[in-house]
RONU-72698 format. One record per atom (N, C-alpha, C, CB): x, y, z. Coordinates in steps of 0.2 Angstrom, whole numbers, plus 5000, padded with zeros to 4 digits. Each point is the difference from the previous one (the first is absolute). Glycine has a CB too. Layout:
XYZ;...
//
This chain:
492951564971;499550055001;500250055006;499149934995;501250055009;500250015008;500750074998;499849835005;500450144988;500850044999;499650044996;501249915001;498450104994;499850044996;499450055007;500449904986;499450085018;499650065006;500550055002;499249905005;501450054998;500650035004;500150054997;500549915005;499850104988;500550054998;499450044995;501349925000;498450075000;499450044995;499450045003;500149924993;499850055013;499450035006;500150095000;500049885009;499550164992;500350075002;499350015004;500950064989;498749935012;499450015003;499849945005;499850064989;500749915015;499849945005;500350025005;499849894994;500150095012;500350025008;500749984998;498949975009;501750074996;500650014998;500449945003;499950135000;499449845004;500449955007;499949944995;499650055014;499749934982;500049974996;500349984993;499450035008;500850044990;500650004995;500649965002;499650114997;500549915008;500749965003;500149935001;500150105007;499249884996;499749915000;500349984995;498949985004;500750064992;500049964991;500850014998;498550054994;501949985008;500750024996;500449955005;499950164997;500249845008;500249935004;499649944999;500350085008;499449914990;499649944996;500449984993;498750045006;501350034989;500249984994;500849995000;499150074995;501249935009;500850015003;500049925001;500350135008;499449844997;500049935003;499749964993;499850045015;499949974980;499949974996;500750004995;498750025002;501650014998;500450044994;500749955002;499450154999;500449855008;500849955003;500049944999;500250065007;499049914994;499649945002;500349974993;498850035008;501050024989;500349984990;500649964999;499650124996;500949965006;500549985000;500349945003;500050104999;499849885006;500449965006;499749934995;500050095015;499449904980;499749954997;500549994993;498750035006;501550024991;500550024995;500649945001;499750154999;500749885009;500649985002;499849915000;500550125008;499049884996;499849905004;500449974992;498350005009;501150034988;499949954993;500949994997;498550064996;501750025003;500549984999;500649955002;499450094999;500749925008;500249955004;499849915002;500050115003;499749894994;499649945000;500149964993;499250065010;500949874991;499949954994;499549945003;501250044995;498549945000;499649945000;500049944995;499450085005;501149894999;500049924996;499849945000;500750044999;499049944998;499549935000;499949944996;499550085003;500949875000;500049954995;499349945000;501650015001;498350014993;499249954999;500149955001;499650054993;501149925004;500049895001;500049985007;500949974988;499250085017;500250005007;499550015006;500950034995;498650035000;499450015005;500450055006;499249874997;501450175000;500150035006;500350104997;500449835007;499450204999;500250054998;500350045004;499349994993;501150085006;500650035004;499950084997;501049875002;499050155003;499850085002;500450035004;498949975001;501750084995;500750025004;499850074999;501049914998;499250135008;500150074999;500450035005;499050014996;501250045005;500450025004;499950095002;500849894994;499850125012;500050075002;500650025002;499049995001;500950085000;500750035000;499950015009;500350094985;500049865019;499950035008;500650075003;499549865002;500950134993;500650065006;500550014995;499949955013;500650104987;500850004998;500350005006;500050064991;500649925010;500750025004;500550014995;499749945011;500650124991;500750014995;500649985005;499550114992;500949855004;500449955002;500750064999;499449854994;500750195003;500450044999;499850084996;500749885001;499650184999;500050054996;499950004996;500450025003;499549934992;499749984995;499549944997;500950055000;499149915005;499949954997;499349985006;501349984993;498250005004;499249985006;499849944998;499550125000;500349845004;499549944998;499550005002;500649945000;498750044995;499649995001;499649945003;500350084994;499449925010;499749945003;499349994997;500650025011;499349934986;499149984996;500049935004;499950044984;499249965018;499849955002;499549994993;500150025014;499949894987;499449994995;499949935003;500450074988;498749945009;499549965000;500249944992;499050115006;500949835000;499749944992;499449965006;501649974990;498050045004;499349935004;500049954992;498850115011;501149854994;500049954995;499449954999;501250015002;498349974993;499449985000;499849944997;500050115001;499949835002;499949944996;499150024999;501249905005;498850114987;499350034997;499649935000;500450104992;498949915006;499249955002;500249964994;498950075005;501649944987;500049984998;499449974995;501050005008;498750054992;499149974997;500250004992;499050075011;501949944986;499850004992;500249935001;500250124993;499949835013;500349954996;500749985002;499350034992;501150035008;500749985001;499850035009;500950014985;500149935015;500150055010;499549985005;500450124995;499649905011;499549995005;500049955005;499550044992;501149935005;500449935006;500450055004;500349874991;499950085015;500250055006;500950004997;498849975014;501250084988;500950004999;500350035005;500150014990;500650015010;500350015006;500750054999;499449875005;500750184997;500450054998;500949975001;498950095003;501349904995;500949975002;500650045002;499749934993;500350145000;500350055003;500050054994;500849925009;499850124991;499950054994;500750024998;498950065004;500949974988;501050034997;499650075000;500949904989;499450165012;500050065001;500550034993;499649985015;500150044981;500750044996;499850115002;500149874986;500450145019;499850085000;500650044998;499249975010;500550074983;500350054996;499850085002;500149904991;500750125010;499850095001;500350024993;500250025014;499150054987;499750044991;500350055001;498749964997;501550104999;500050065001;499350024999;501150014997;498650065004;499350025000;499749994994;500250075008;500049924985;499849974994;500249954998;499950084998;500249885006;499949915000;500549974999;499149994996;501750045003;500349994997;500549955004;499750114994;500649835006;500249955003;500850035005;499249924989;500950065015;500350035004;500649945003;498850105003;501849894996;500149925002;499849954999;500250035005;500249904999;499549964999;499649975008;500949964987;498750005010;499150015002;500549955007;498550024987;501049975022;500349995004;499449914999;500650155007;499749814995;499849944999;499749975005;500850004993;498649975010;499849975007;499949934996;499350115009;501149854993;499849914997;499849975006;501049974992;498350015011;499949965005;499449975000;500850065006;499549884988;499249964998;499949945003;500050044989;500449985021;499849935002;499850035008;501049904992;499250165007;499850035006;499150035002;501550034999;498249955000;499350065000;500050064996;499849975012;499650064993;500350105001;499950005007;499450084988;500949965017;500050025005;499849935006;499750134993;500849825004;500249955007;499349964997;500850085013;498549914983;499549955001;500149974992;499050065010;500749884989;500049994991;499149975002;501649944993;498050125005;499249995003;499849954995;499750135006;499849834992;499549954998;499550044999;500349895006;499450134987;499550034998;499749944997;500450134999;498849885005;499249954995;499850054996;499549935009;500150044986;499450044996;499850065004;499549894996;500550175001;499650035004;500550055004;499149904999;501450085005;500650025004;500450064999;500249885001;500250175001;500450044998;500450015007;499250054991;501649945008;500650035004;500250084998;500449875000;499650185005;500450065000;500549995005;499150074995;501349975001;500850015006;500350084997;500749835001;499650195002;500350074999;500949995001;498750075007;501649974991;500850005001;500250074996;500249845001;500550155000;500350064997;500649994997;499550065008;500749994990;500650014994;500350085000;499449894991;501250155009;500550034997;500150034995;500149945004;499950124994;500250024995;500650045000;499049984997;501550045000;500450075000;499650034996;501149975003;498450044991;499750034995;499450035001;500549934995;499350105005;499350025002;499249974995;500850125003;499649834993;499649984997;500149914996;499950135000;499849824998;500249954998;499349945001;501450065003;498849894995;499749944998;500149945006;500150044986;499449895014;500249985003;499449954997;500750075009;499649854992;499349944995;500649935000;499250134987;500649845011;500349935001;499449965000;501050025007;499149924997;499549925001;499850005008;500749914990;498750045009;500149975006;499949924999;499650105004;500849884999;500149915000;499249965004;501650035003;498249954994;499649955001;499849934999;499950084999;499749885003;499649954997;499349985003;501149954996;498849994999;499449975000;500049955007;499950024985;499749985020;500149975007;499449985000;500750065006;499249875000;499349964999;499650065007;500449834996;499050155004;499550055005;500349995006;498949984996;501149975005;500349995009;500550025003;499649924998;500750114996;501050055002;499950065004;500749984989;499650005018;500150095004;500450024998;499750005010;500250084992;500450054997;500749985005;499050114995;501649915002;500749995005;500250065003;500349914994;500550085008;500150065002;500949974998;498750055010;501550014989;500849974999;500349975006;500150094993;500049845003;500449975005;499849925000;500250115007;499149894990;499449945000;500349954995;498950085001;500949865000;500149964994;499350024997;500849915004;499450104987;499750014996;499749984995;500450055004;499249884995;499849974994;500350014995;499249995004;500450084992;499950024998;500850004991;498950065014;501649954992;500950024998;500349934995;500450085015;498949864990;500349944996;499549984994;500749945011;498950114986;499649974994;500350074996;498849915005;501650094990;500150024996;499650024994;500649955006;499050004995;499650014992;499350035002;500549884994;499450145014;499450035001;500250065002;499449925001;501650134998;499950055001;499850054995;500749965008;499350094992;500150054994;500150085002;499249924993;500750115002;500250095003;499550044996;501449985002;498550085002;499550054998;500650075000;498749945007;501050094987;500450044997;499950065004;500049954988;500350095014;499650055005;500350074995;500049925015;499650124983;500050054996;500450045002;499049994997;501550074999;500350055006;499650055001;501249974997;498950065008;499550065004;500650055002;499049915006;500950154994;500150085001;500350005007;499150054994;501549965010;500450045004;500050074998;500649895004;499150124999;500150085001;499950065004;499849954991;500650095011;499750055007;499550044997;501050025007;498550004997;499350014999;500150064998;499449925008;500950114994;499950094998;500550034991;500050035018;500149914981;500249974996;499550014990;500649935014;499450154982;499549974995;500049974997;499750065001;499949904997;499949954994;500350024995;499149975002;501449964994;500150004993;499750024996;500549925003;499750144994;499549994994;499849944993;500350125005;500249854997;499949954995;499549925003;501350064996;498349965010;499849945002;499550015000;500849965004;499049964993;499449985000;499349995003;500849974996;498650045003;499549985006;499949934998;499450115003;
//
C-alpha cells in the first residue's frame, strides 16, 4: 500500500510524498536482498540423523590479480542443528568431525567452468573444533573460498556420528573417541548453494 501511496499520491504534503517514496525504495530492496538470501542459500536435512545444515554465502570483495584477471572472495555461513527429533528419528547427541567441500566455477548461465576445486578434511573439524551437538543444540562457523568467476557452486558433506551424552566437544589435536567407532560415523549431504557477486542479476533460469 506504501508503494502504491508513493507513486500515485498528487494531493498529500511533498515532504510526505517523499517518506512514502523512500519507504517504497527500502522495501523494494528489502525484496530484492530476500530474492538473493534465498537464492544463496541451501537447506539440507537428514531425517534418520535428526540433524540439519543451513549454507549460504556472500560476495565480500574483488582484487584483480592482473589486467585481466580478478578474484573474488565469498564468505559463507553453515550452522549446523541437531533437531528435537519429535518424529522419532535423530535427537541423540552427535559430534561434527570434519567436511569434503567440492567448489565449482559457473559462467553466468550456469555453465561448468573446469574442474571443481576439492577440500577432503573429514578428520579435521571446521575451523580448528569437532563441536558435540545435544538434542536441541546448533553449531555455526563462517569461512571462505575464491573464485576467478563471478559466479559458481559450492556443497559436499559433513562428517559425523552418533556419540554418547557425556562427549565434549574437541578441538583439533584432541584424542577423539568418536574416529574409533566406525559404525557410529555417518555423513550429511550438504545441498550446493550460489557463489555469486551480489550486483550480479539473477539467472533467469533459476528457481525459487
Amino acid at each position: 500500500s506504501a508503494i502504491r501511496v508513493a507513486f500515485s499520491a498528487s494531493n498529500l504534503d511533498p515532504e510526505l510524498i517523499v517518506g512514502y517514496q523512500r519507504l517504497a525504495i527500502h522495501a523494494i530492496r528489502s525484496l530484492q536482498d530476500q530474492e538473493l538470501m534465498q537464492y544463496r542459500t541451501s537447506i539440507s536435512t537428514n531425517d534418520q540423523h535428526g540433524v540439519r545444515v543451513v549454507a549460504t554465502s556472500r560476495c565480500i570483495g574483488t582484487a584483480s590479480t592482473s589486467e585481466t584477471e580478478s578474484k573474488h572472495q565469498f564468505a559463507y555461513r553453515i550452522r549446523i542443528e541437531n533437531l528435537e527429533g519429535d518424529n522419532g528419528n535423530g535427537g541423540g547427541s552427535v559430534q561434527l568431525l570434519g567436511r569434503t567441500w567440492r567448489i565449482q566455477e559457473e559462467t553466468l548461465d550456469g555453465q561448468v567452468l573446469g574442474e571443481p576445486v576439492l577440500v577432503n578434511a573429514p578428520t579435521t573439524g571446521v575451523v580448528g573444533y569437532l563441536p558435540v551437538l545435544h538434542k536441541g543444540q546448533a553449531f555455526e562457523y563462517m569461512s571462505g573460498c575464491e573464485l576467478t568467476t563471478p559466479n559458481g557452486t559450492m556443497g559436499g558433506f559433513l562428517h559425523m556420528a552418533q556419540v554418547d551424552p557425556s562427549t565434549n566437544s574437541a578441538i583439533v589435536g584432541d584424542s577423539v573417541e568418536a574416529f574409533h567407532h566406525t559404525d557410529k560415523q555417518f555423513e550429511i549431504v550438504v545441498q550446493p548453494f550460489q557463489l555469486m557477486v551480489t550486483d550480479l542479476p539473477l539467472p533467469t533460469n533459476h528457481k525459487q
